[in-house]
C-alpha positions in Angstrom: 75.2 -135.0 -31.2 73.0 -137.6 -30.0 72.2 -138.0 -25.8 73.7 -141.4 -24.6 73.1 -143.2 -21.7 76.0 -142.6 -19.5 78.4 -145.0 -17.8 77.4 -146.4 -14.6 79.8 -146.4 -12.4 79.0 -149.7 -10.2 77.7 -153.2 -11.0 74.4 -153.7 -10.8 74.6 -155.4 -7.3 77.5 -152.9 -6.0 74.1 -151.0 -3.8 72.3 -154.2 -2.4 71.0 -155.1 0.0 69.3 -151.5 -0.1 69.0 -151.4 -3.7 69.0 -154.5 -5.5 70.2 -156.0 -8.5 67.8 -156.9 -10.7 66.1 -153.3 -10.0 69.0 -151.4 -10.8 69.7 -153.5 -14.0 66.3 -152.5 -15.3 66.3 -148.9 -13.9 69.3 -148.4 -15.5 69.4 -150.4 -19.0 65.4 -150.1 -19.4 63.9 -147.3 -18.4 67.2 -144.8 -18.2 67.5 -145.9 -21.8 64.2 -145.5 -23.0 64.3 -141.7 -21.8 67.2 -141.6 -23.7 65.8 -143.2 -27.2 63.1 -140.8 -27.0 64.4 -137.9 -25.9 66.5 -137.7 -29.1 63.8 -139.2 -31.4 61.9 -136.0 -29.7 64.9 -132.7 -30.6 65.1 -134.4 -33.9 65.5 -131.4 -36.7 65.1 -128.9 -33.6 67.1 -126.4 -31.9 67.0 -128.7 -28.9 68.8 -130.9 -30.9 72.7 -129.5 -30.3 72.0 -128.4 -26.5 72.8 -130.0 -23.4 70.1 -131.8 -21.3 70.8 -128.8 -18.6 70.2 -126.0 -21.1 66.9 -128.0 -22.2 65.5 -128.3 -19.3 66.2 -124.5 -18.4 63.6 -123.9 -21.6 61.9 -126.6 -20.6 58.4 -124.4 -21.3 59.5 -123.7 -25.3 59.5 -127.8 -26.0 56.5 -130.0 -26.1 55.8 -133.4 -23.3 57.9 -135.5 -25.6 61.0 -133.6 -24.5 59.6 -132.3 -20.7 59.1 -136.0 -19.8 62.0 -137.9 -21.6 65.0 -134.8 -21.0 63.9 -134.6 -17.4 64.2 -138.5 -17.5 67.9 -138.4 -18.8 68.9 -135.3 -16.6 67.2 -137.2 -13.1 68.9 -140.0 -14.0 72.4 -139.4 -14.7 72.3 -137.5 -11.5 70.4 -140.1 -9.8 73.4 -142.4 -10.5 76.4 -140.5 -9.7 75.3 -139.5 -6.6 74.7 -143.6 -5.1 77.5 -145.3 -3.9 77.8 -149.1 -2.8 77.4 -148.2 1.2 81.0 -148.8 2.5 82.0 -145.7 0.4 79.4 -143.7 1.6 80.6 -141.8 4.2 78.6 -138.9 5.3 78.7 -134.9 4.4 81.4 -133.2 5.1 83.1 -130.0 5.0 81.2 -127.0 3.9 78.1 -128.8 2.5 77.9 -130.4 6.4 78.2 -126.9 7.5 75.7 -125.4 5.5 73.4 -128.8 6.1 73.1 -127.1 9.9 72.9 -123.3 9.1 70.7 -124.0 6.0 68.5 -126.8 7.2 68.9 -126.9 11.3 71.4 -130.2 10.7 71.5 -133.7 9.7 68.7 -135.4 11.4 66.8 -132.5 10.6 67.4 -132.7 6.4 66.9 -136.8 6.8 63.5 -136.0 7.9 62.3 -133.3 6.2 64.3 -135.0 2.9 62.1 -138.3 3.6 58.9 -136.2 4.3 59.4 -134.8 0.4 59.4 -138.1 -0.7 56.7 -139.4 1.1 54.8 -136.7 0.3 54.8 -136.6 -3.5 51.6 -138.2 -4.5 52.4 -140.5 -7.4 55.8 -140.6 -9.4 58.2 -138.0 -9.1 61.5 -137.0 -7.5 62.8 -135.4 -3.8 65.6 -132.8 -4.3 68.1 -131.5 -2.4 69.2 -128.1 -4.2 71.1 -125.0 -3.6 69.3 -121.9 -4.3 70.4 -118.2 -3.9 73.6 -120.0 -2.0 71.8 -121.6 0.4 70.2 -125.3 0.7 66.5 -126.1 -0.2 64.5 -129.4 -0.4 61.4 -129.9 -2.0 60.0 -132.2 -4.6 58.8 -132.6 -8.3 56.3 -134.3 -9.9 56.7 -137.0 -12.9 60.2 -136.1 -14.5 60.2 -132.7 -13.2 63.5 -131.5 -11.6 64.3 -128.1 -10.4 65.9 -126.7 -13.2 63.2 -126.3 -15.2 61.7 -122.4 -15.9 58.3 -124.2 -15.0 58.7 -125.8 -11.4 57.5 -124.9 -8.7 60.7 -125.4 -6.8 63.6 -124.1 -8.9 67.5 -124.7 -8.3 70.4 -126.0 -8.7 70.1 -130.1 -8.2 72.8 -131.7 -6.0 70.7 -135.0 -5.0 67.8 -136.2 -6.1 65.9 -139.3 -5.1 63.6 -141.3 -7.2 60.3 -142.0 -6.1 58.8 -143.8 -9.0 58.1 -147.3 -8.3 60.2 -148.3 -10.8 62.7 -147.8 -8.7 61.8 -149.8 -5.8 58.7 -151.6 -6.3 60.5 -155.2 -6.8 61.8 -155.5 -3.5 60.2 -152.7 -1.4 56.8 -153.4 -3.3 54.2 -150.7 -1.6 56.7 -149.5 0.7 58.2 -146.6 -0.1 59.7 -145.1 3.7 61.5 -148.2 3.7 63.2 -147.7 0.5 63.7 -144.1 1.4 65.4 -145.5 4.8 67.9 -147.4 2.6 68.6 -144.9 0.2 70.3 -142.7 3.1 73.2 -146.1 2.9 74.0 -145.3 -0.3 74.0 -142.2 -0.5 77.8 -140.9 -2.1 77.9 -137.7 0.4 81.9 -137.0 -1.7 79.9 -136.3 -4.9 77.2 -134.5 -3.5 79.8 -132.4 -1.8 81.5 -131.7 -5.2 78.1 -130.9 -6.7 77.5 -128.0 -4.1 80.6 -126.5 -4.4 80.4 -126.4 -8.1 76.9 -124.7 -7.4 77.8 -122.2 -5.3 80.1 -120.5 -7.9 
């Protein structure tokens, strides 16, 4: 069964003014779909061909770039939307995943900052993660279209939020600034599904 770009589920202007429009429209519909197109041309007549884009990226080593790049593309991504949010619907974390944000990370303020710092910190194109690992909360950071489920990162868990630092992502309206565009991602962040996400983790 063929990969296909999932559904987004806002318009393309639902996240401005922190993420706008025409950005999102070609994040989405361009690149997003481009990783998809050639991620399947890439499991074509393999084994990869029938698995799930988690289950690929868990044998991530077995596969050549084609699939690394373009199957950490389509996972990143179809996280990396379901997890925004236009920013009245926001909110902020709650329940246990706010509780284990202070035992795990030393509490909000603290995982903004160290969050942004993974960000700011990966040289190039890649991704900041939040993850659980061993039950508890982790953040670190990938390169490229790394993610942390792959048997070859450096950092390895279960995803729960990921923000893109490519600057596909921001460049046409945040151009060379990058903490600015991390500062606006924190609006839109949907803290309901990322709260979902960590309890379906922890089991």
């Amino acid at each position: 069964m063929a990969f296909e770009l999932p559904l987004l589920p806002y318009a393309y202007d639902a996240l401005e003014p922190h993420i706008d429009a025409k950005t999102m429209e070609i994040h989405y519909s361009k690149h997003h779909q481009a990783y998809v197109t050639n991620l399947n041309n890439a499991v074509k007549g393999t084994d990869a061909e029938n698995m799930s884009v988690e289950d690929i990226c868990k044998n991530i080593s077995k596969y050549p770039a084609a699939v690394r790049n373009n199957g950490g593309g389509h996972y990143n991504h179809s996280l990396f939307w379901q997890i925004m949010t236009p920013a009245l619907n926001a909110g902020s974390p709650s329940g246990d995943l706010a509780k284990a944000i202070e035992t795990d990370l030393g509490g909000f303020e603290k995982f903004k900052t160290d969050f942004a710092a993974a960000g700011a910190t990966r040289f190039g194109s890649g991704w900041a993660w939040l993850c659980v690992k061993d039950g508890k909360l982790c953040i670190c950071s990938t390169p490229n279209q790394d993610n942390p489920l792959m048997d070859i990162a450096d950092c390895k868990g279960t995803p729960i939020l990921g923000m893109d630092v490519w600057e596909h992502a921001y460049y046409l309206h945040y151009q060379n600034r990058r903490p600015d565009y991390m500062t606006a991602f924190f609006n839109v962040i949907n803290w309901a599904k990322v709260g979902d996400l960590y309890t379906a983790a922890k089991k």
